[in-house]
Every structure is written in structure tokens, then in C-alpha cells.
N, C-alpha and C positions, 0 to 999 in steps of 0.2 A: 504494500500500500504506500503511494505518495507521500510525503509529508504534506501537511497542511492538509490534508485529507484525514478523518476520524476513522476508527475502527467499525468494524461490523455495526451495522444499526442496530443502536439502542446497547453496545457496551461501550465501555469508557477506552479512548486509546490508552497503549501501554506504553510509558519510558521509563527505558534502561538506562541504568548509570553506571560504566567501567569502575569500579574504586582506584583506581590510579596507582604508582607503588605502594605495596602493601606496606613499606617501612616508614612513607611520609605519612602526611595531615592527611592525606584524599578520604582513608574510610571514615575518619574523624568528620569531616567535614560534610560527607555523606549523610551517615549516621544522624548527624546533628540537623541535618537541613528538613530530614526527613522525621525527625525525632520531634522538634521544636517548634516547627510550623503546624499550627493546627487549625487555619484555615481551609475550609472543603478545598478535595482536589477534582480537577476535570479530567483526570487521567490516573492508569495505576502505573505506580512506581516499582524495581528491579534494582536491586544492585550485581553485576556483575563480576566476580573477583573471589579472592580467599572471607569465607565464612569467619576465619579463624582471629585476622584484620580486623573484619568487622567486629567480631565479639571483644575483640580488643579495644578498639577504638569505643564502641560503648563504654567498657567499662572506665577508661579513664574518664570519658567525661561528665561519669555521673548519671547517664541518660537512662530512664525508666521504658525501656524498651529493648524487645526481643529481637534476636535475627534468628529468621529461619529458613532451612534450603529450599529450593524449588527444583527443579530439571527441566521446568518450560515457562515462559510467559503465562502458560494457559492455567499451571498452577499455584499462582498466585492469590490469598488466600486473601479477601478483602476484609473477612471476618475477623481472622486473628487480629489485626492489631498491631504487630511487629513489621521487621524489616524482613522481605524475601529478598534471598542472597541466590545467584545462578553462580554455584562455584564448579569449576569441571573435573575439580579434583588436582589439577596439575602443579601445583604450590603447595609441596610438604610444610609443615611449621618450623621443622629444624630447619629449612634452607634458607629461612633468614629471620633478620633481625631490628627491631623498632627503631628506625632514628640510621640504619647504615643503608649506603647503596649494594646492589649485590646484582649478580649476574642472574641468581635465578629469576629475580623478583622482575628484569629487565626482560625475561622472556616470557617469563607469566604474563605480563601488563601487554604485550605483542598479541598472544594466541586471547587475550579477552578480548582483545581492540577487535581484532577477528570474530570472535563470535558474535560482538556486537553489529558489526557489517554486514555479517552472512543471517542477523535475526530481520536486520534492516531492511534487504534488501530481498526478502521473504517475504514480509508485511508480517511480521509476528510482534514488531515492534513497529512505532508512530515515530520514534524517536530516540536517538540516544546521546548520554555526554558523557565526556572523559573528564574526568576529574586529573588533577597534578601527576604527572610523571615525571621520572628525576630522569637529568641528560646524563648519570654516570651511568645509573641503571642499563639505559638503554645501549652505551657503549657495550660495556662487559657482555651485554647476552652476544653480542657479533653477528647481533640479527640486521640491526641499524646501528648509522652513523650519527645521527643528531635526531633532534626532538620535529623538525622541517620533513623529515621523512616521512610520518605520522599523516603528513598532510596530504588527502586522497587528489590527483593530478587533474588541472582542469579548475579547480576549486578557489574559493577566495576569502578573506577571514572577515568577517563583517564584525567590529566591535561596538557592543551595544552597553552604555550606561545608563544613569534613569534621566541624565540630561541629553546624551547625545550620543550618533550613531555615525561609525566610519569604516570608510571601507577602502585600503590602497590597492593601489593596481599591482604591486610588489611585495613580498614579504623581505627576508633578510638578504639583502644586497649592498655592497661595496656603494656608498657616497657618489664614488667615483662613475657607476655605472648606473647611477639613474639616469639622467638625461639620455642615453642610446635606449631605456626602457621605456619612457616615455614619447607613444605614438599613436595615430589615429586610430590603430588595429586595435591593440590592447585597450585603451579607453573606450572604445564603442561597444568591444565584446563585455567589457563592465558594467558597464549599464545598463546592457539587453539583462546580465545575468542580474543585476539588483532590482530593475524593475518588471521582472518576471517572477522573482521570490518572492516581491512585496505581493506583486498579483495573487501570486498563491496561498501567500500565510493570511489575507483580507484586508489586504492592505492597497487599494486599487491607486491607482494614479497618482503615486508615490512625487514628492518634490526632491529631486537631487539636484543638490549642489557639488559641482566641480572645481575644484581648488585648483590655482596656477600652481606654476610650478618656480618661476624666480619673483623677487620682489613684486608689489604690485600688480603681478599676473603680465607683465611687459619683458614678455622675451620670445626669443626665437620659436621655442616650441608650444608658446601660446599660440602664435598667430599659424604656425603651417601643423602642429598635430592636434593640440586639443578642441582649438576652437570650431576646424572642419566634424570633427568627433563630436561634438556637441550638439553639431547643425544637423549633423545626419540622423540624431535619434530625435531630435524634432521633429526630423520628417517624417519620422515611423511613427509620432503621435505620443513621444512620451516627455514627461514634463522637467527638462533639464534645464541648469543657468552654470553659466561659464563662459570661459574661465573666469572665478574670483579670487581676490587677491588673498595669498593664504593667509595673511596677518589680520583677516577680517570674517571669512565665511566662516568660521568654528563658533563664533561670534553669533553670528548670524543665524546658526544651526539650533542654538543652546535657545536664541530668541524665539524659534519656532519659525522661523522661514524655512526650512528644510527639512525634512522627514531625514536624509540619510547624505554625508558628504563621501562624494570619490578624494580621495587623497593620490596624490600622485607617487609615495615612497611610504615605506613603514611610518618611521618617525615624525615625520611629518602630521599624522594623524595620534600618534600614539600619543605623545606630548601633549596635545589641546586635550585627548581624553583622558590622560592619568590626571591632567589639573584640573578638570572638571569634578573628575567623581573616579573614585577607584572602587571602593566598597561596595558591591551592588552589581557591577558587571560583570558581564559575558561576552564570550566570543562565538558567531555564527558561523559555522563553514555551510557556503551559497553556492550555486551550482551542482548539488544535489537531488536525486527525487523524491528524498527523505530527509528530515530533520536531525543534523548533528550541530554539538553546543559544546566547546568545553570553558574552563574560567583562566582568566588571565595574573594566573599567579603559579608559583613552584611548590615543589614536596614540601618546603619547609622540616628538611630534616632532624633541624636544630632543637625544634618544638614538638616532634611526632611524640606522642606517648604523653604528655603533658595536659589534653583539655582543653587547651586555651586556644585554639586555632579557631579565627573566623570564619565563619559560613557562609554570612551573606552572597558572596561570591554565588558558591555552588547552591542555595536557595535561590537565586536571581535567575539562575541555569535554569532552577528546576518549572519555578512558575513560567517560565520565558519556551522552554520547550512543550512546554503543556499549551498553552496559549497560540503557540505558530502551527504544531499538529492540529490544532481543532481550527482553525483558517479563525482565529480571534486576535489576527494580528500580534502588538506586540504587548498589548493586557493593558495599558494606559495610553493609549491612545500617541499621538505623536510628543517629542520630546519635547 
């Protein structure tokens, strides 16, 4: 099934949630997201990952709730009360340890990303999010090279706070090599894909704004890549302004002139968003036929086993992937 599309009529879609390394905050933060909100939900929740984690992570923080196993979405128990964990068995407890990075834990967090894709792309699940994984972790298994790998090809990371939503046309690139990244091609295929996800999550006739890319929006690859880019999804009928001047559209966005900014480089976007609002957001990977979410923070190894790790984050996930599988847009209307 779709994302933005509901389950079988008349039951509730399902989202699943990778717990991230078992040795960081991810079950912690799971746990807790799912533990401590108790506002009705429009969808049933999943964790998938070590049960074992999870029961750990309850117990440091106190939390007055159960985990218990599943083997499918479908037994999911709405009754009990607790947390249903999909664990597949593949993470001994001795192979690792609360607070270190480790190679197994780096391939366990691999083969759940997997299961969650292959529940995904079944229609068994509406939605899924990855919770924190640690970049040592993932070294050591010698499955992957960085945490960028993760990122399904094609895809775009859409970062959503409670003030404001952006979206670069690049992830981790060299300074040096954005201006050869920024070009008509790339920026027009962005836009089809951001306002075709808005279309589908109920978000129709989406306002995007596109940030220049030198001072003022006055330079070379304003006038011959962005601004032809701009012009052309007008003519397809959808509702763009650009290029603005990036010292001023994040501005602009947070005022409610824009549902959603292209950003021309990571940083670029990242920076107006961590000063905006850090607590609260998520990240959307767009150009999917399905809903995936993870949060924009680390394992926090330092504090795993402690309690104290914030949630919000992976609560924001959670209500946010509920709200886009049921085509309820982004749950509060524009930024």
C-alpha cells in the first residue's frame, strides 16, 4: 500500500519503528515516545529490533509499560496495552553492550532496516522510521561505509520542524562542488518530487519556495539554472517563487508564505532549521510510494542507559508518520 494511503477499510494503518542501535538512546526514545504520549493514535505502532533493548530501555526510564513480541504487523495486540517489538531473533544479548558501538549491533540495525522495507513495500506496513544509528556501528559490520548509505537512491531528505520545512537538492557534498550540483535538471526533478508528496500526504497545491544560491539570489546560476527551473514547473501548474534571496526566504517560510523551501546545499537549509526549532523535528525521505521518517539526531552513546534522552524528536516522527499515511497532511496545518 502507498503511503499517504490508509490500511484496509475500516482498520487503523500500521507504523513501524527500526529501534536504531540497540547500545544508543533509539529504544529509549522509542519506548518513551510511545510510552508517554497518550493522546489517541490514528494508526498502530511496531517496534522493530532486539526485544531485549527494548526491555532495557524501559527499565531505565522508569516507564510503566510492557514490550511484547509479535512475528507480524497483523499481531499486534491493541488490547494489551504495551509495546509490540518485531525482533527476528538475530541480536544475541551477549553481542553487545549499552553505551559501546559494536559490529554486531551494526548489522542487526542493517537486516531490521531491511525488514522494514520489505514490510513496506508489501503494504503490511503505512509507514516506517529509523530511529538513531551510530556511524561506528555501521562501519564495523563491513556491511556499509557511512550513515549516507542508508539513504534508499533517487530519494530526498525533507526536514520538517513545527516552524518550518526544507528540502536541499544535495545531501553531504564538498563546498567546493555545489555550484557544478546546482542545475535546471536537478531542481525541477525536486519539485515535481515535493509537490507530488504534498499531493499525496493532502497537502494539495503546496507553496514552495526556492532559495538562490549566492548573495541576494544574483548570480550566475540564478539566472541560467534555477530561474528556467522555476519557470518550467509553473508551466506544469504548480505553485513555485524563485529564486529568493537565501538571507531572507527561511524568513519568509517560518512567516507562512511557504509550505516547504528547496534549498540549494545541505547547510544551507540545515542552519535556518536547527535555529529555528531543533526539538520537535523530523526528517522525511520523498520520492517514495511509502512513508519513511527518521529524527535528526545521533545514538547519543554517552547517555544510553541513563533515562534522560529526549523524545520529542522520535514523538514528532511518530505523530508526523501517522498523519502523512492517513493523507492528513502534516497534522497542523502549514508552518
Amino acid at each position: 500500500m502507498n503511503g499517504g494511503a490508509s490500511a484496509a477499510l475500516g482498520a487503523l494503518p500500521v507504523v513501524a519503528t527500526v529501534i536504531g542501535d540497540p547500545a544508543g538512546i533509539g529504544p529509549e526514545v522509542c519506548a518513551k515516545a510511545l510510552a508517554l504520549d497518550r493522546d489517541p493514535r490514528s494508526a498502530r505502532h511496531l517496534l522493530i529490533g532486539s526485544i531485549d533493548a527494548v526491555r532495557l530501555a524501559v527499565a531505565a526510564s522508569g516507564i510503566a509499560c510492557q514490550a511484547y513480541p509479535v512475528r507480524s504487523p497483523d499481531d499486534i495486540d491493541d488490547a494489551a496495552g504495551g509495546i509490540a517489538v518485531l525482533d527476528p531473533g538475530n541480536l544475541p544479548r551477549e553481542a553487545w553492550s549499552v553505551g559501546q558501538a559494536g559490529a554486531a549491533s551494526g548489522r542487526a540495525v542493517i537486516e531490521w532496516i531491511e525488514i522494514a522495507e520489505g514490510l513496506a513495500r508489501d503494504g503490511q506496513i503505512q509507514a516506517w522510521i529509523m530511529a538513531p544509528v551510530d556511524s561506528s556501528s555501521l562501519k564495523l559490520s563491513g556491511k556499509v561505509e557511512a550513515i549516507d548509505d542508508l539513504q534508499p537512491e533517487g530519494t530526498y531528505l525533507l526536514r520538517v520542524s513545527p516552524s518550518l520545512r526544507v528540502v536541499p537538492i544535495t545531501e553531504h557534498i564538498a563546498i567546493s562542488a555545489v555550484p557544478a550540483s546546482v542545475n535546471a535538471s536537478s531542481i525541477s526533478r525536486l519539485i515535481e518530487v515535493v509537490d507530488d508528496s504534498f499531493q499525496r500526504w493532502g497537502v494539495p497545491g503546496a507553496r514552495i519556495g526556492v532559495a538562490g544560491l549566492n548573495p541576494h539570489a544574483m548570480g550566475m546560476e540564478e539566472a541560467a539554472e534555477i530561474a528556467p527551473a522555476i519557470e518550467r514547473a509553473r508551466a506544469a501548474g504548480r505553485r513555485v517563487e524563485g529564486p529568493v534571496s537565501p538571507d531572507s526566504i527561511f524568513r519568509l517560510a517560518i512567516e507562512g508564505r511557504y509550505d516547504v523551501v528547496v534549498s540549494m546545499y545541505h547547510d544551507q537549509g540545515q542552519i535556518a532549521l536547527k535555529t529555528a526549532a531543533f526539538e520537535g523535528a523530523c526528517t522525511i525521505y520523498i520520492g517514495l510510494d511509502y512513508v519513511r521518517l527518521t529524527v535528526p539526531h545521533g545514538s547519543a552513546m554517552e547517555i544510553s542507559g541513563k533515562g534522560v534522552a529526549q523524545h520529542a524528536s522520535m514523538a514528532a516522527a511518530m505523530r508526523m508518520a501517522e498523519s502523512l499515511c492517513c493523507g492528513k497532511g502534516f497534522g497542523d496545518g502549514p508552518p
